[in-house]
C-alpha positions as CSV (number, residue, x, y, z in Angstrom):
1,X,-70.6,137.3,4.9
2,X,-68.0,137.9,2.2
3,X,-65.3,139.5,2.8
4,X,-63.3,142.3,0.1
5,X,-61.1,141.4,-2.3
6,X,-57.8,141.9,-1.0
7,X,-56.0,145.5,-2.7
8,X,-52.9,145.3,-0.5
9,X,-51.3,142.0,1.0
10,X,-48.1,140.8,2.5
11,X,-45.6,137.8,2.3
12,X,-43.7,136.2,4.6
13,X,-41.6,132.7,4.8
14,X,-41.3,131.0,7.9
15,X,-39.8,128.2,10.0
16,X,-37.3,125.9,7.8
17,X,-36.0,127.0,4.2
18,X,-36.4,124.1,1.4
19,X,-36.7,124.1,-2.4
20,X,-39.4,126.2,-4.0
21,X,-40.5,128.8,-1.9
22,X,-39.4,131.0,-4.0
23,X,-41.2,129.6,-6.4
24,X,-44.2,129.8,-4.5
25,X,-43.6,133.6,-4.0
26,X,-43.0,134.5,-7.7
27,X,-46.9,131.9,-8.4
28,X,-48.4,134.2,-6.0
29,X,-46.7,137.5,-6.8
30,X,-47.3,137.4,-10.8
31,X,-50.7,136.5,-10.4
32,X,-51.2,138.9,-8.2
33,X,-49.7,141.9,-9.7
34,X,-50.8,140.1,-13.6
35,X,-54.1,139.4,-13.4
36,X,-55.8,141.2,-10.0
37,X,-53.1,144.3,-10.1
38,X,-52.4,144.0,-6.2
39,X,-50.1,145.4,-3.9
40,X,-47.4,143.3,-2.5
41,X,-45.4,144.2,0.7
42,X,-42.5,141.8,1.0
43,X,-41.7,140.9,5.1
44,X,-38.6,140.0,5.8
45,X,-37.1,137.0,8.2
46,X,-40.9,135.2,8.9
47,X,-43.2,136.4,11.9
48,X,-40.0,138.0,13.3
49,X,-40.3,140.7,10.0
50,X,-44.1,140.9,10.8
51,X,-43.6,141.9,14.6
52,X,-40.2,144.5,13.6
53,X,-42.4,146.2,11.1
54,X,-39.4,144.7,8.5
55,X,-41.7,145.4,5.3
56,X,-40.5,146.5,1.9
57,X,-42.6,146.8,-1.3
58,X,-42.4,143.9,-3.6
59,X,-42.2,144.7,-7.5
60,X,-42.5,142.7,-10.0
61,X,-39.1,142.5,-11.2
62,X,-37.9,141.3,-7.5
63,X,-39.8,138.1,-8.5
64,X,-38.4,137.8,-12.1
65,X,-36.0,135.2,-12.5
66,X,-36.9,133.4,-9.2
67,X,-38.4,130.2,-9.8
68,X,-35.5,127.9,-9.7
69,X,-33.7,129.9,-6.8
70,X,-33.2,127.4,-3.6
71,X,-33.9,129.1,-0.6
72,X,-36.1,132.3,-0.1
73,X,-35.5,136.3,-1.2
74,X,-37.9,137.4,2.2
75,X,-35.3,135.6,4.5
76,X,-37.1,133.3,7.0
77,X,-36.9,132.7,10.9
78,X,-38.1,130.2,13.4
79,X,-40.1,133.1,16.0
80,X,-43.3,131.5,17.5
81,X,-44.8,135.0,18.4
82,X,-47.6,133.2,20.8
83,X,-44.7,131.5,22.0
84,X,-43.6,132.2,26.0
85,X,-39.9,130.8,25.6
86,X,-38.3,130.2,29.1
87,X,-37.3,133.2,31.0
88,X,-39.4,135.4,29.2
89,X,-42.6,137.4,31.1
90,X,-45.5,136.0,30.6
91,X,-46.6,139.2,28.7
92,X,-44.2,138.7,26.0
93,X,-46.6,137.0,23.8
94,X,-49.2,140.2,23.9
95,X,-46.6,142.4,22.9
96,X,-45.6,140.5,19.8
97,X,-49.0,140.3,19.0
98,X,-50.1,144.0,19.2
99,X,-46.9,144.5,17.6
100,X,-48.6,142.0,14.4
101,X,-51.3,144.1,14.5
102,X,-49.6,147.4,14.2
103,X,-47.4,146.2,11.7
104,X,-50.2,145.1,9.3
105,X,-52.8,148.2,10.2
106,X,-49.5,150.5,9.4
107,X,-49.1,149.1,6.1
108,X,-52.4,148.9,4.9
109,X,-53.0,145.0,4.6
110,X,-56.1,143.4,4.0
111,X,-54.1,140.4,4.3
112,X,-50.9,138.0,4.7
113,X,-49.4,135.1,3.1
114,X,-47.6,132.8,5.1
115,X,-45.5,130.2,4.0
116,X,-44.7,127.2,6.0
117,X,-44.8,124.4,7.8
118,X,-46.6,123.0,11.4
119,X,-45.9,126.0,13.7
120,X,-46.0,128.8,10.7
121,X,-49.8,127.4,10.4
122,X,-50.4,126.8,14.1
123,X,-49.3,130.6,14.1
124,X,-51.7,131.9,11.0
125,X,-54.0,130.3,13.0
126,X,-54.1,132.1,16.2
127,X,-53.5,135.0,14.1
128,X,-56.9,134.8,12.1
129,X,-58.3,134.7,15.9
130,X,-56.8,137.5,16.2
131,X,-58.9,139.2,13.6
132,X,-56.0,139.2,11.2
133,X,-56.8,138.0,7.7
134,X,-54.6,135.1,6.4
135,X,-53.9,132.7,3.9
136,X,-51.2,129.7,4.4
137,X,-49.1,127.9,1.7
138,X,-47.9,124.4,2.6
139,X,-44.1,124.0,2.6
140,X,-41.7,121.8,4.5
141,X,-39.4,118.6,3.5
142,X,-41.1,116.6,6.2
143,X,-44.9,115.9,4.1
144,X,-45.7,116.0,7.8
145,X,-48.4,119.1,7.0
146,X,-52.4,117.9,7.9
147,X,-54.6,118.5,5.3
148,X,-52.6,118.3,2.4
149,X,-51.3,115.3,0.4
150,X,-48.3,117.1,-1.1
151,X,-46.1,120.1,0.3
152,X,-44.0,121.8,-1.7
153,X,-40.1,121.0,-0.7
154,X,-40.1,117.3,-0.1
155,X,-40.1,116.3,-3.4
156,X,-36.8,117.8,-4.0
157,X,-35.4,116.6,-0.6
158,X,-36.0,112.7,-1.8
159,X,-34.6,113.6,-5.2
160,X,-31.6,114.7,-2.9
161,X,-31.9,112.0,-0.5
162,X,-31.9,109.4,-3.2
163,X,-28.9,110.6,-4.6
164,X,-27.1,110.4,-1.7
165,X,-28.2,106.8,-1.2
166,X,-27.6,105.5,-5.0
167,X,-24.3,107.1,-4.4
168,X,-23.3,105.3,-1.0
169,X,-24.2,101.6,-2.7
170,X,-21.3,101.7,-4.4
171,X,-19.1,102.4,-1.8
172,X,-20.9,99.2,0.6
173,X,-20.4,97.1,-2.1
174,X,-17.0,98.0,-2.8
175,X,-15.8,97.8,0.7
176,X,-18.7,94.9,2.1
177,X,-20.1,97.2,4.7
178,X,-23.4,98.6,5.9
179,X,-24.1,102.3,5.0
180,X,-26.3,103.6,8.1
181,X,-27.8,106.9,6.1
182,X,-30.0,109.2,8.2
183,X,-32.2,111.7,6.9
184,X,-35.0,114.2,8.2
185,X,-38.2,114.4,8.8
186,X,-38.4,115.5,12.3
187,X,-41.3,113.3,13.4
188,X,-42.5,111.7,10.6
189,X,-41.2,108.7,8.0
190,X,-42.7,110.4,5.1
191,X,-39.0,111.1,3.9
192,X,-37.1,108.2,4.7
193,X,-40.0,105.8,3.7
194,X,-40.0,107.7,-0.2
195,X,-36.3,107.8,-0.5
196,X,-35.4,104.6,0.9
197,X,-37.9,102.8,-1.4
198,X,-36.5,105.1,-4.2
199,X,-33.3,104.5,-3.5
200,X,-33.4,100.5,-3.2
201,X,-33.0,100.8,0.6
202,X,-32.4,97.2,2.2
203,X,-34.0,98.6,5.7
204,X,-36.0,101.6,6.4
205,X,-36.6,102.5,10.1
206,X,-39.3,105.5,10.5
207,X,-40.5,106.6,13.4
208,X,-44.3,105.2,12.9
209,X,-43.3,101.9,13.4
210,X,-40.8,101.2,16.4
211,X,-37.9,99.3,15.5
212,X,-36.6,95.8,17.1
213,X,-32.7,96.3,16.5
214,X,-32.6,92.2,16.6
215,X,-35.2,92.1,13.3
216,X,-33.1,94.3,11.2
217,X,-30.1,92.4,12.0
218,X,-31.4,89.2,11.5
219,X,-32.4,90.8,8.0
220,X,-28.9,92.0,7.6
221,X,-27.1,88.5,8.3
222,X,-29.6,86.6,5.8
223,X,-28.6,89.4,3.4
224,X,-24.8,88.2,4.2
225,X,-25.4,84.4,4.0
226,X,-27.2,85.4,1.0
227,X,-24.1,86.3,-0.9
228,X,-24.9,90.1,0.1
229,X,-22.5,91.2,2.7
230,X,-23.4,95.3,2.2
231,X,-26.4,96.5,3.0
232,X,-28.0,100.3,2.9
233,X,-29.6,101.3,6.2
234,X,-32.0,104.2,5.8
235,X,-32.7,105.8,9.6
236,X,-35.1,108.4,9.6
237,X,-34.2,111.1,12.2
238,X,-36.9,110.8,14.6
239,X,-36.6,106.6,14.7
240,X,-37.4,105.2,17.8
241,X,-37.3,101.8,19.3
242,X,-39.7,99.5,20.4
243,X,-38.2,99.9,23.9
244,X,-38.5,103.4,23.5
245,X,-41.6,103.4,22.4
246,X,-42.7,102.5,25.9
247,X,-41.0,105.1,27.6
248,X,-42.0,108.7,28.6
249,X,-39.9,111.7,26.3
250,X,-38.1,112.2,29.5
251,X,-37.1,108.6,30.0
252,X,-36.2,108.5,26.5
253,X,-34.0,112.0,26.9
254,X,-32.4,110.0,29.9
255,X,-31.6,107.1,28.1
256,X,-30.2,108.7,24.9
257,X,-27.8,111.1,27.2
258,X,-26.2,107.5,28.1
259,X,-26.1,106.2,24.6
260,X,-23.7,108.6,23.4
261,X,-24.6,109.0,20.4
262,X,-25.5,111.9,18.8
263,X,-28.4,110.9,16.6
264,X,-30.7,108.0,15.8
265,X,-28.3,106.9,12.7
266,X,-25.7,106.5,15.1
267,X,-27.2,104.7,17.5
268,X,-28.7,102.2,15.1
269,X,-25.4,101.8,13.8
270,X,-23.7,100.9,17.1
271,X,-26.4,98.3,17.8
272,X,-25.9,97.0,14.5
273,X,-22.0,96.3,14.8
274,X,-22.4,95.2,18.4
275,X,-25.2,92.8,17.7
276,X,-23.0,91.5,14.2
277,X,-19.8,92.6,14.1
278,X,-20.3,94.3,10.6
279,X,-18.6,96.6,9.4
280,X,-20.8,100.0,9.8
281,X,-20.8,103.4,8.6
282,X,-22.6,106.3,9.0
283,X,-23.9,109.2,6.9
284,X,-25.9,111.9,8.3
285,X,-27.4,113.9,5.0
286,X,-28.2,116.8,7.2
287,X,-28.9,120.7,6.0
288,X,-28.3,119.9,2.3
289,X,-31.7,117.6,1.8
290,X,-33.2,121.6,2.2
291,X,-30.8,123.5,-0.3
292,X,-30.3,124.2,-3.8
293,X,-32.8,124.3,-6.5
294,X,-36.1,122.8,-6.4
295,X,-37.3,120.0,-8.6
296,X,-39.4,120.1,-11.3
297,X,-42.2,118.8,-9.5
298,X,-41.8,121.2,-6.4
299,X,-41.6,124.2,-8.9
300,X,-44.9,123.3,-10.4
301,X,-46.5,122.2,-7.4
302,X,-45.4,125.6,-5.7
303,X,-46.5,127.6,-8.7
304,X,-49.8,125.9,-8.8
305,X,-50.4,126.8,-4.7
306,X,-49.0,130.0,-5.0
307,X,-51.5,131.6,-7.8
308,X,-54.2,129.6,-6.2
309,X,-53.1,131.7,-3.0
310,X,-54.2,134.9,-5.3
311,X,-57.7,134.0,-6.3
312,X,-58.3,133.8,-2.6
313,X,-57.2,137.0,-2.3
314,X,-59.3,138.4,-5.2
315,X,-62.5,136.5,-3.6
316,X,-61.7,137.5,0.0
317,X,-61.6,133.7,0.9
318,X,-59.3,134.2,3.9
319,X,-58.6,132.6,6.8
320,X,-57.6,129.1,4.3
321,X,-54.2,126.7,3.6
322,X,-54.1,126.4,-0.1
323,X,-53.5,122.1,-0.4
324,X,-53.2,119.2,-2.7
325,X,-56.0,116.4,-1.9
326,X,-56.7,113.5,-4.5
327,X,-54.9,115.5,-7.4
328,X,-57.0,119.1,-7.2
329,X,-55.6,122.4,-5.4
330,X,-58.3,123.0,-2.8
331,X,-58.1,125.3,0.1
332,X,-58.7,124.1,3.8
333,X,-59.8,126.2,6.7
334,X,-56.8,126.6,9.4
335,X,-58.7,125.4,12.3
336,X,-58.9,122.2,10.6
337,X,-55.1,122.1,10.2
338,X,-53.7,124.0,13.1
339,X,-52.4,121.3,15.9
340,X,-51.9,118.5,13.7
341,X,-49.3,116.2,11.9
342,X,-50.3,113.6,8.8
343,X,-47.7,110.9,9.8
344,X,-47.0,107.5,7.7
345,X,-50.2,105.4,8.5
346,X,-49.0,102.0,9.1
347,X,-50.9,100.5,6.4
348,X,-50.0,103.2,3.6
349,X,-49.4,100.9,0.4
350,X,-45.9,102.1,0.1
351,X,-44.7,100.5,3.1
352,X,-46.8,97.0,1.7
353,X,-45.0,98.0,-1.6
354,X,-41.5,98.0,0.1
355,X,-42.2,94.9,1.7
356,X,-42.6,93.2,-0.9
357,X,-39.5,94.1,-2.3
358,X,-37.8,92.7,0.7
359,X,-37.5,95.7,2.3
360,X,-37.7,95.1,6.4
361,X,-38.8,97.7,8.5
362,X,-37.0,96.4,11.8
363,X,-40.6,95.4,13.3
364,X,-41.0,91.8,10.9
């Protein structure tokens, strides 16, 4: 049965910030108050905004002038309302929830927009079983999203990522060393794999494929012998080894608490001078791969998902993730999403692609 076009809806950003969500808000709002004359409620800071009753109207000239604003005007916060976080009572979660529902029956919703990444959608999920009507927008630097081939943000976190690493080959060359740079992704490679090919990366490790520290330096010492003493290391955060690979997450906790070192970069980089005697350095690109303005591509890809988010709420087509597949904007239902990550397949032509470069992937 069709449901009613939505009259009154709210928005809300959630989990990470990154490029263009802004941009997605101002593609959904100016659709929405343009062309189906809606009405907007803004909530502030995520699910936590949603559960405080933190709700302001949204007019149209808070979204003027928005699109190539980094970060997001609704504030945005990690809460995981179905969440039972340790030491809290096991009723917790319920009274988040009815608090949800009184939030959105007090303001007169007929729907809400999230924004965001794994967990925002787990969470729009459970909501919609909640009988709460819901629409999803896929954001998040990681590409890590199921059911979409794009999200919005990691476009403009390579273009920053790549910068970094054009800008850290002159500095190995100049001094004959090998620049370890780490960047995110939490879990997946998408990041590391797109900006290390980008940015002429000599290795790319990514968490997909476990590395053997004695491939990539074997790659690094034919580089030296080569003539090519410096070499550009791209780690991706969540790298693991083939060792670790075989371990439990508590055996690899274990293990890592011994390594001191504080992140995969520099761990990689302290097998790499102890296994060559290179000189190594370390960059860890950190929080700024998710600031500042979004890139071209992010703004239209944002804009494109954000006023498809308003004919769903013209038709009443709820309970859907707006997404990219095969170059069209379609919209997936969030039971097919919800509990899933799209990591690097190992046979994704990029990684071929960089291989034939000469790129090594610390598994050859």
């Amino acid at each position: 049965m069709k449901k009613s076009a939505a009259k009154t809806f709210g928005i809300l950003t959630s989990g990470g910030d990154c490029p263009g969500l802004n941009a997605a808000i101002r593609g959904v709002a100016k659709a929405a108050f343009g062309i189906y004359g809606m009405k907007i409620m803004g909530i502030n800071n995520g699910y936590k905004g949603l559960i405080e009753g933190d709700v302001k109207i949204l007019n149209p000239e808070d979204v003027s002038g928005i699109l190539t604003k980094g970060g997001t005007i609704l504030g945005t916060s990690r809460e995981k309302p179905f969440k039972v976080s340790k030491g809290d009572d096991a009723s917790t979660s319920s009274i988040k929830v009815d608090a949800i529902k009184d939030t959105y029956k007090r303001f007169g919703l007929d729907c809400i927009v999230v924004l965001g990444g794994n967990g925002t959608h787990n969470t729009a999920a459970l909501l919609k079983n909640e009988g709460i009507n819901v629409i999803g927008l896929p954001k998040t630097i990681d590409n890590d999203l199921y059911g979409t081939d794009i999200t919005f943000g990691f476009h403009s976190a390579v273009d920053i990522a790549t910068e970094a690493i054009d800008r850290l080959h002159s500095t190995a060359h100049s001094h004959n060393r090998v620049m370890v740079v780490e960047v995110m992704g939490h879990n997946a490679g998408w990041l590391a794999l797109y900006a290390g090919v980008a940015g002429g990366g000599d290795v790319i490790v990514i968490p997909e494929i476990p590395y053997d520290i004695d491939s990539i330096t074997r790659h690094l010492k034919k580089r030296a012998k080569g003539g090519k003493p410096f070499s550009i290391v791209v780690v991706a955060e969540g790298a693991i080894s083939v060792e670790e690979a075989k371990m439990s997450k508590k055996e690899i906790k274990q293990k890592r608490a011994s390594d001191n070192s504080p992140t995969a970069g520099y761990r990689i980089a302290k097998e790499i001078e102890t296994s060559t005697g290179m000189d190594v350095r370390v960059s860890v690109l950190g929080y700024q791969q998710r600031g500042g303005a979004p890139s071209p591509y992010d703004r239209v890809i944002a804009t494109q998902f954000g006023t498809a988010a308003a004919e769903l709420l013209h038709l009443g087509d709820y309970g859907k993730m707006v997404a990219k597949e095969n170059n069209s904007i379609i919209a997936r239902p969030l039971e097919e999403i919800a509990g899933k990550l799209k990591l690097v397949p190992s046979d994704h032509t990029l990684i071929r692609d960089a291989r034939f470069v000469g790129t090594c992937f610390g598994n050859e």
